[in-house]
Legacy VTK file of the C-alpha trace (Angstrom):
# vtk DataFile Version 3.0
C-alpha trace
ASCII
DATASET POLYDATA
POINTS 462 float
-13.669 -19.175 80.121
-15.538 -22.148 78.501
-11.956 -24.189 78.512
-11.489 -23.411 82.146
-14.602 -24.242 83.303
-14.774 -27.518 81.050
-11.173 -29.093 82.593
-12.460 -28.292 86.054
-15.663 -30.247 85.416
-13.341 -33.273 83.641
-11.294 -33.102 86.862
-13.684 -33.198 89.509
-16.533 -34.357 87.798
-19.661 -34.462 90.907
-17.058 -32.628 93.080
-17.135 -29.508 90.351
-18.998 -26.702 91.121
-20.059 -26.468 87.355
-22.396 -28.253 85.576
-23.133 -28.724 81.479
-26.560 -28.627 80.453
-25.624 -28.206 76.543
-23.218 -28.176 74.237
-21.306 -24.501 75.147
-23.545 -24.126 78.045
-23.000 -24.181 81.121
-24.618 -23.982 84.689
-24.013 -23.576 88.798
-24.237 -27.403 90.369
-26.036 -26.544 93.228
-28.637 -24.848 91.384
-29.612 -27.316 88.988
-33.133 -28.793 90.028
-33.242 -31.824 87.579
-30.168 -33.996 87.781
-31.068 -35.384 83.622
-30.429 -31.775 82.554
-27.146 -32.841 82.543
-25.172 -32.786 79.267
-22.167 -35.323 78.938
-20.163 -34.156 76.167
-17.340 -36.106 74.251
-14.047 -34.414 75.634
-12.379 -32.705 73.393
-8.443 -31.429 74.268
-5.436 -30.425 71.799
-2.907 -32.844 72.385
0.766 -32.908 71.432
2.373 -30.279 69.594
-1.178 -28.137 68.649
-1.306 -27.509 72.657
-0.551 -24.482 74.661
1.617 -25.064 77.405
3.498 -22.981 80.168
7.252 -21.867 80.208
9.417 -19.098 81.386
12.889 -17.384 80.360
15.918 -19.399 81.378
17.224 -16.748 83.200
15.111 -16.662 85.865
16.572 -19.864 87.064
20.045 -17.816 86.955
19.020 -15.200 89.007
17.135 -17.673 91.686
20.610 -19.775 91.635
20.588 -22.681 88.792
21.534 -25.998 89.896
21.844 -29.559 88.120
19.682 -32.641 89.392
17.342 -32.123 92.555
16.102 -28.872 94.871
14.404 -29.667 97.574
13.511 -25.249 98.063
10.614 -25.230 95.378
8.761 -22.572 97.343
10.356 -19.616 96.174
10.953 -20.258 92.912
7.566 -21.318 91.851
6.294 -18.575 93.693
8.219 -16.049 91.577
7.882 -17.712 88.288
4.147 -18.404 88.403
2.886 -16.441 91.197
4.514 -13.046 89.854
3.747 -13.754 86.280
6.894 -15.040 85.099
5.259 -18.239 83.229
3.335 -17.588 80.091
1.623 -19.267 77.381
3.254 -20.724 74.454
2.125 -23.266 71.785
4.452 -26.026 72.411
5.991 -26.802 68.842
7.281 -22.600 69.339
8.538 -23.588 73.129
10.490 -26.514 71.773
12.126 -24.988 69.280
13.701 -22.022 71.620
16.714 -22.492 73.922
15.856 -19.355 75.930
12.830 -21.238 77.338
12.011 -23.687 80.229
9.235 -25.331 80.070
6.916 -26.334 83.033
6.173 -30.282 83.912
5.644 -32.308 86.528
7.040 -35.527 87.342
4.793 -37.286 90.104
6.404 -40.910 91.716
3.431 -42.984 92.432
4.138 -45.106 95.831
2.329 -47.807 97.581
4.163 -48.232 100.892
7.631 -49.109 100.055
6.845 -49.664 96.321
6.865 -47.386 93.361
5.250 -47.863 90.432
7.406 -48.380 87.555
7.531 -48.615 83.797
9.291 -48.789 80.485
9.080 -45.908 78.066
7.390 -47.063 74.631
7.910 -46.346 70.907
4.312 -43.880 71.097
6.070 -40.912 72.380
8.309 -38.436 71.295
11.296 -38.522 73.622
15.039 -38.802 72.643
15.800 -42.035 71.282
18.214 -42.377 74.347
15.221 -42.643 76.617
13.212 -45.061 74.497
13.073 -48.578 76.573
14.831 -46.755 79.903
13.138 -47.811 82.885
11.459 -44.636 84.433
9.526 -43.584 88.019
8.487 -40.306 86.845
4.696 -39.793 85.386
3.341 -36.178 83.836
4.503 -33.799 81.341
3.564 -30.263 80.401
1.704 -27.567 82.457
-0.948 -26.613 80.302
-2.667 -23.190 79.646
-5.580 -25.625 80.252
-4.754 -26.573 83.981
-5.709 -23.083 85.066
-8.726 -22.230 86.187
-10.573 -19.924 88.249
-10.107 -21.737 91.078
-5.713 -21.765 90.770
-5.066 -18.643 88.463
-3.740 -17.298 91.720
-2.879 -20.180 93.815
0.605 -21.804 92.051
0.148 -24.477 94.458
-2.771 -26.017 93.203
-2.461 -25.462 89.621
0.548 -27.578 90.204
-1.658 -30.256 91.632
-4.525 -29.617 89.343
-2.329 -30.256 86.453
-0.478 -33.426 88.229
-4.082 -35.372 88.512
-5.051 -34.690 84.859
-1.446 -36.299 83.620
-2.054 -39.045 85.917
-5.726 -39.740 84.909
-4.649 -39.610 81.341
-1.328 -41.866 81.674
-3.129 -44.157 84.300
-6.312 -46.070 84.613
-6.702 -44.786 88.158
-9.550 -46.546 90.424
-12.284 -44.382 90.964
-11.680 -43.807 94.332
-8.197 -42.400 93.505
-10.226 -39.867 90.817
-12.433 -38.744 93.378
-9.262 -37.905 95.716
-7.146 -36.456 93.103
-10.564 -34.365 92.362
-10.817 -33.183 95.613
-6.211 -32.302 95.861
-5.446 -35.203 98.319
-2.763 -37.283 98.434
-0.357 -35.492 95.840
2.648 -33.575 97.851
5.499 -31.722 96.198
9.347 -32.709 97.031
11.105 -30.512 94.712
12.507 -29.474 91.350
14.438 -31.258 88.789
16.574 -29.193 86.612
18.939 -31.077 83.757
20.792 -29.132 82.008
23.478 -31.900 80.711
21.502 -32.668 77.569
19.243 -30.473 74.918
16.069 -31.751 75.740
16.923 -31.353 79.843
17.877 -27.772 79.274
14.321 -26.957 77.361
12.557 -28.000 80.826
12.260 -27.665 84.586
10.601 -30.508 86.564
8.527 -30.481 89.772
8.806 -33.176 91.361
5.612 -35.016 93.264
4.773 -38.077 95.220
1.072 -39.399 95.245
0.530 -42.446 97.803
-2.453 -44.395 96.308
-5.593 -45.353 98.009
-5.785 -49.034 98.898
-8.315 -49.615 96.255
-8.061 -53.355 95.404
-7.216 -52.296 91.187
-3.730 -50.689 92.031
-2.911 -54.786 92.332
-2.517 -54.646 88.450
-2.508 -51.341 87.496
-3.350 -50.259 84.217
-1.745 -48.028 81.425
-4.087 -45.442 79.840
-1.456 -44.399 77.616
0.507 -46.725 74.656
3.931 -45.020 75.879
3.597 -46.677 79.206
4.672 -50.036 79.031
5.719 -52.887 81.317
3.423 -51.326 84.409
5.129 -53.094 87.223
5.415 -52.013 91.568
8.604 -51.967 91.912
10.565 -52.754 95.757
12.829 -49.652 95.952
14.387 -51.605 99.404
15.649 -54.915 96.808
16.791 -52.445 94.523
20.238 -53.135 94.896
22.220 -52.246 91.770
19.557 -51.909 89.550
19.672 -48.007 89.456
21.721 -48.086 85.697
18.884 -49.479 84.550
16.303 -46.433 84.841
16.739 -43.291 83.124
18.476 -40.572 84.586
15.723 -38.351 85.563
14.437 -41.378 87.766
17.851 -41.962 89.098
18.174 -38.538 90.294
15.174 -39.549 91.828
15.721 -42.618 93.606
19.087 -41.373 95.044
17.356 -38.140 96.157
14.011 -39.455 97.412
14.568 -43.324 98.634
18.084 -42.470 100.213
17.876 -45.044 102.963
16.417 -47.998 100.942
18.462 -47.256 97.496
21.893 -48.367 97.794
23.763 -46.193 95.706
27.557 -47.937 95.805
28.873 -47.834 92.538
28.653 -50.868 90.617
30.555 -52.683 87.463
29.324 -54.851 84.699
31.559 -57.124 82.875
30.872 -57.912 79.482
33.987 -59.810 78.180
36.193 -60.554 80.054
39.364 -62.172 77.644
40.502 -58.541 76.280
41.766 -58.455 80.209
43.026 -61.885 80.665
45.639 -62.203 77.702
48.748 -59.429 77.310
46.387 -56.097 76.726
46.754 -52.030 76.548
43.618 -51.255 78.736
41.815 -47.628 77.799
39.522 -46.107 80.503
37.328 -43.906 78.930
34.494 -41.498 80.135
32.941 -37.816 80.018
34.972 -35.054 81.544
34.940 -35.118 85.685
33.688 -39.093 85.567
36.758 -40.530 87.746
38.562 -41.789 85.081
42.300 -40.176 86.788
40.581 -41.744 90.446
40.537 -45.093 88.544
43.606 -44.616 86.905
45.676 -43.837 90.277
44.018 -47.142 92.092
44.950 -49.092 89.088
48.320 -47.886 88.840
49.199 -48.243 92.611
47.557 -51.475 93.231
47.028 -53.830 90.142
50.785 -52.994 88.210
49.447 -50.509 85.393
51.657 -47.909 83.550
49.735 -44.672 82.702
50.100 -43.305 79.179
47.778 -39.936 79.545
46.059 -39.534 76.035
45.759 -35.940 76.466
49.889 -35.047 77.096
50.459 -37.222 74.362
48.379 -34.880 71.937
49.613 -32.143 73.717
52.838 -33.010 71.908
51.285 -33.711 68.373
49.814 -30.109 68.960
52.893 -28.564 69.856
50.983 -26.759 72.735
51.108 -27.425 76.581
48.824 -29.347 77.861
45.924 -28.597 80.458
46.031 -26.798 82.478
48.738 -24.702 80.874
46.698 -24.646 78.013
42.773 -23.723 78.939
40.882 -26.252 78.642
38.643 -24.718 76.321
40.954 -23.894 73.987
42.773 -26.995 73.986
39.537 -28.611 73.494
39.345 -26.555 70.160
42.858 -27.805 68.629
41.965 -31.470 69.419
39.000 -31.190 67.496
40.698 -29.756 65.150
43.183 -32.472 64.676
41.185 -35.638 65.397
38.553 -34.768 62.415
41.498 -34.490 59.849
41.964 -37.608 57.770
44.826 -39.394 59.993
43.676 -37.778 62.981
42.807 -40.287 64.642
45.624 -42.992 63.053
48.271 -40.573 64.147
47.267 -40.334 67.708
46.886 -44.304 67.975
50.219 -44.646 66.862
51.835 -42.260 69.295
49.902 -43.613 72.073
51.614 -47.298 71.188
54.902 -45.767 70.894
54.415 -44.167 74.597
52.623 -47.728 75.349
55.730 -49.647 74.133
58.395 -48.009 76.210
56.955 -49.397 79.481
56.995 -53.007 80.821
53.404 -54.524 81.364
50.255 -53.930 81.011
49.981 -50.069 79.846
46.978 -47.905 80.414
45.925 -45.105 78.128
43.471 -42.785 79.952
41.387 -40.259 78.177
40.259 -41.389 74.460
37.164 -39.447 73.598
36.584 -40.909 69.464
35.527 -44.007 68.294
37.800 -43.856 65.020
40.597 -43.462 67.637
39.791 -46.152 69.228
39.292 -48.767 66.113
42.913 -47.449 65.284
44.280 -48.622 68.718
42.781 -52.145 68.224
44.466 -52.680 64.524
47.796 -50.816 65.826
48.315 -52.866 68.865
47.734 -56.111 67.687
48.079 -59.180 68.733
47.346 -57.047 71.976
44.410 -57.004 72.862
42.811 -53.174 73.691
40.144 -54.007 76.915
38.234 -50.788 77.560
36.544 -49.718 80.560
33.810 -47.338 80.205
33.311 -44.505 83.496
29.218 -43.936 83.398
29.355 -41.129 86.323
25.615 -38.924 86.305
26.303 -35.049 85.040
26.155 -33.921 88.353
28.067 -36.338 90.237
30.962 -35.406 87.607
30.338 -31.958 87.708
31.276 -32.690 92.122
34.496 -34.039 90.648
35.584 -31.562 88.330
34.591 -28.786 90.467
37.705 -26.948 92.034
39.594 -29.534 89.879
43.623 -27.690 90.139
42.190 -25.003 92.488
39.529 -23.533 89.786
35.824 -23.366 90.879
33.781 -23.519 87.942
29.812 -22.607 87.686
27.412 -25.708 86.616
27.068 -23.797 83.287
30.476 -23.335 82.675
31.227 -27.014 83.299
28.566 -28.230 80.976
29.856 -25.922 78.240
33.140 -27.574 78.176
31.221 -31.426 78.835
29.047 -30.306 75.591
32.548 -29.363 73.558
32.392 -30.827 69.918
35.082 -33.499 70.674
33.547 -34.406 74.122
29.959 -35.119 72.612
31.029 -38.832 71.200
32.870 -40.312 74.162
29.169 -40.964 75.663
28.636 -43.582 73.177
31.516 -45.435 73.373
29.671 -47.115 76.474
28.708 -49.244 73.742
31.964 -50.643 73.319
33.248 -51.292 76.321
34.368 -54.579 77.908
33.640 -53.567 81.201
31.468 -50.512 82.654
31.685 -48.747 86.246
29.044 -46.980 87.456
29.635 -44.434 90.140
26.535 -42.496 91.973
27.970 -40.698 95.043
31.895 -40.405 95.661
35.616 -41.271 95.660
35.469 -43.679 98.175
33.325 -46.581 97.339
34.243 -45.691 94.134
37.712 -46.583 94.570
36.324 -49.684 96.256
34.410 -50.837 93.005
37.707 -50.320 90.748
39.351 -52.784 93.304
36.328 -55.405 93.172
35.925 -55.094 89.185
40.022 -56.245 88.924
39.252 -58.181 91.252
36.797 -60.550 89.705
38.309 -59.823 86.280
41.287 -61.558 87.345
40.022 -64.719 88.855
LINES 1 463
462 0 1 2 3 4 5 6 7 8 9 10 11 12 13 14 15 16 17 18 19 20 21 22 23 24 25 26 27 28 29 30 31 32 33 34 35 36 37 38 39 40 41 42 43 44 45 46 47 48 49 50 51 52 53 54 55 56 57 58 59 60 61 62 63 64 65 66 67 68 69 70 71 72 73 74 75 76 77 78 79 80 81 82 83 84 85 86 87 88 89 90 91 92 93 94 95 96 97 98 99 100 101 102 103 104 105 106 107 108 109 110 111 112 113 114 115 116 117 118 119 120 121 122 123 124 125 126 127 128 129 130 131 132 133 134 135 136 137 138 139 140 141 142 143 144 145 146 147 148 149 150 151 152 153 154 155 156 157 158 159 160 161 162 163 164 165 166 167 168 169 170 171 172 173 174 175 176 177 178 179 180 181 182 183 184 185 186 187 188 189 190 191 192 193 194 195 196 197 198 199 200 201 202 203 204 205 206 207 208 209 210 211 212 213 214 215 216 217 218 219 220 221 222 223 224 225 226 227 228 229 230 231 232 233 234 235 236 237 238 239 240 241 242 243 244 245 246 247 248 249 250 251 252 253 254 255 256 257 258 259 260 261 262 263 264 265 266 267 268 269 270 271 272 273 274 275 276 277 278 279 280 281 282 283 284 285 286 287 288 289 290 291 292 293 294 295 296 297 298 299 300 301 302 303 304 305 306 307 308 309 310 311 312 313 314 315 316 317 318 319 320 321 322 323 324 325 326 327 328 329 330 331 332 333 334 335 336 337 338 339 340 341 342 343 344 345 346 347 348 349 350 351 352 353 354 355 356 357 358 359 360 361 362 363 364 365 366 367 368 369 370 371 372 373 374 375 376 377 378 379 380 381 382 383 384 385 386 387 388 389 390 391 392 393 394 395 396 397 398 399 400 401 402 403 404 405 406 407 408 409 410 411 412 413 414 415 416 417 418 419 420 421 422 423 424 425 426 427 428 429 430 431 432 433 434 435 436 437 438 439 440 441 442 443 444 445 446 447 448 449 450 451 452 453 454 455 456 457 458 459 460 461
């Protein structure tokens, strides 16, 4: 009782109903006589990993209907989770270290008009290393067995919103005025849920997902951290956006897309970062995660711009002596190529056969579907003096997930697709971003995608 009552006095300070007059002791507002009885004691809240925070069995998202990336119908879900007792209390270092467990955060976008404020994650937190130095939208984190009070113990609602202000007051320096409306629940309204289940920190937690409009107080002109994770505070113009989005984290790209539809412009985009591996006689590999477009990009490039395919996977098909998918299930192929790429020529062997296949076509040849690095370094010292130019796919989980789904005429849950995308010799091919010569980025669909493959060769070639 004593921690419930002290977090509603911290978040609505005059507004509370409570009042301390001493250390433990506590007393009704509005019956107080002399405003000096008032005690102001130093606040005092577990932080980190010693805190108690709220989570529920991943199954309940099953049986509600799971889903990767944004849900808009947050109603019924929170109602059953928290409303029917579904969420519990768990200290956090337990919650992170279980599988079987989502837990509860929230992930408010603060606007000002068209603007949302922005900033770059810092070194003083304890995400991935992946999302160190991503930009990012999304302030919050954990509902805590703190956030509920008398006052929302029954109203899931609120305890949302009562749990939103605290992370905001803590992560932001918020203008008085904007502590006095968070106090009293205005301006914070929920848009949905975020659910990621394409990596292991995604799949440990479930998202809501609120806006807060600030006041017009004259301070939100240079806001101000109130947490060392937060860096590079900045307003950001969502309608100048442009192609900016693969610079944010994906959380806040999911997002923008979702959220700022008519003022993000979502084409897929291309970055070049060498461009001579293209412009001298070259084998060109197109690499990416499993549904990213890579065959889409392959079939433009063939038609259009002269290239002969070599298809990585029939030619290990052959070193396998199995057929390949989808004669073969793709699971279980997936299992005999990690079998072979992680013996000790591996990855020499398959180099060399994809050169051989490379070598019986004219021009350039294109080898779609490398997934190792090793393989890769054994292209480059087996083709020379070609040059290898490789073109990295970056395609979000769930817009990939829309490509491989029904892929051959099989329709394939979210969970079953991300089983196969989180396949031992799938799990590097994310990383080879790093070594590509060129990157497309591809948010919404074949079309415009198609359209950036053209522009990329395009502007490679002049």
């Amino acid at each position: 009782m004593k921690a419930k009552v002290s977090v509603d006095i911290r978040q609505k300070g005059a507004a509370s109903r409570f009042v301390r007059t001493a250390p433990n002791t506590f007393f009704l507002r509005e019956l107080l006589s002399d405003p000096s009885q008032v005690y102001d004691a130093i606040r005092q809240v577990p932080r980190g990993l010693r805190e108690r925070i709220l989570a529920f069995p991943s199954t309940v998202l099953d049986s509600v209907g799971r889903f990767q990336g944004i849900d808009r119908t947050w109603r019924p879900f929170l109602g059953r989770t928290l409303k029917e007792g579904m969420c519990q209390s768990y200290p956090r270092l337990a919650a992170e270290q279980r599988e079987d467990l989502k837990q509860l955060l929230t992930y408010v976008i603060v606007t000002n008009g068209n603007h949302v404020l922005c900033f770059r994650r810092g070194t003083f937190n304890r995400v991935e290393d992946y999302l160190r130095g991503s930009l990012c939208i999304g302030f919050g984190g954990h509902v805590s067995e703190l956030d509920q009070t008398l006052f929302n113990i029954e109203d899931y609602e609120r305890l949302i919103l009562d749990s939103t202000a605290r992370e905001l007051s803590e992560e932001l320096m918020l203008p008085e005025a904007d502590r006095q409306r968070l106090a009293a629940g205005g301006g914070l309204r929920i848009l949905g849920l975020l659910n990621d289940d394409s990596s292991a920190t995604g799949r440990k937690h479930l998202a809501v997902v609120l806006k807060y409009e600030v006041t017009n107080s004259f301070e939100w002109s240079s806001p101000r951290r109130g947490e060392k994770s937060i860096t590079q505070l900045t307003w950001l113009n969502v309608e100048r956006l442009g192609r900016g989005l693969r610079e944010f984290e994906y959380w806040s790209q999911l997002c923008l897309v979702e959220f700022f539809r008519k003022a993000v412009r979502t084409q897929p985009s291309f970055v070049v970062r060498r461009r001579a591996p293209f412009q001298r006689p070259h084998i060109l590999s197109i690499v990416g995660g499993l549904g990213s477009g890579k065959s889409v990009a392959t079939a433009v490039l063939k038609a259009e711009f002269g290239y002969n395919e070599v298809n990585s996977g029939q030619v290990l098909a052959e070193l396998l002596g199995i057929p390949p998918v989808p004669k073969t299930d793709r699971g279980e192929f997936q299992k005999h190529a990690w079998k072979f790429i992680r013996q000790k020529n591996g990855p020499a062997k398959l180099a060399r056969s994809l050169i051989a296949k490379a070598n019986e076509s004219s021009g350039h040849a294109l080898i779609d579907g490398i997934r190792q690095r090793a393989t890769l370094e054994q292209l480059r010292i087996q083709a020379s003096p070609k040059a290898v130019a490789v073109l990295f796919v970056y395609t979000p989980p769930h817009i990939a997930y829309k490509f491989y789904h029904g892929r051959g005429g099989h329709r394939l849950a979210i969970s079953q697709y991300l089983r196969l995308r989180e396949a031992p010799v799938e799990l590097e091919v994310r990383k080879l971003i790093a070594d590509a010569d060129a990157v497309l980025y591809n948010w919404t669909g074949k079309l415009k995608y198609e359209q950036a493959v053209r522009k990329l060769m395009i502007e490679l070639r002049s």
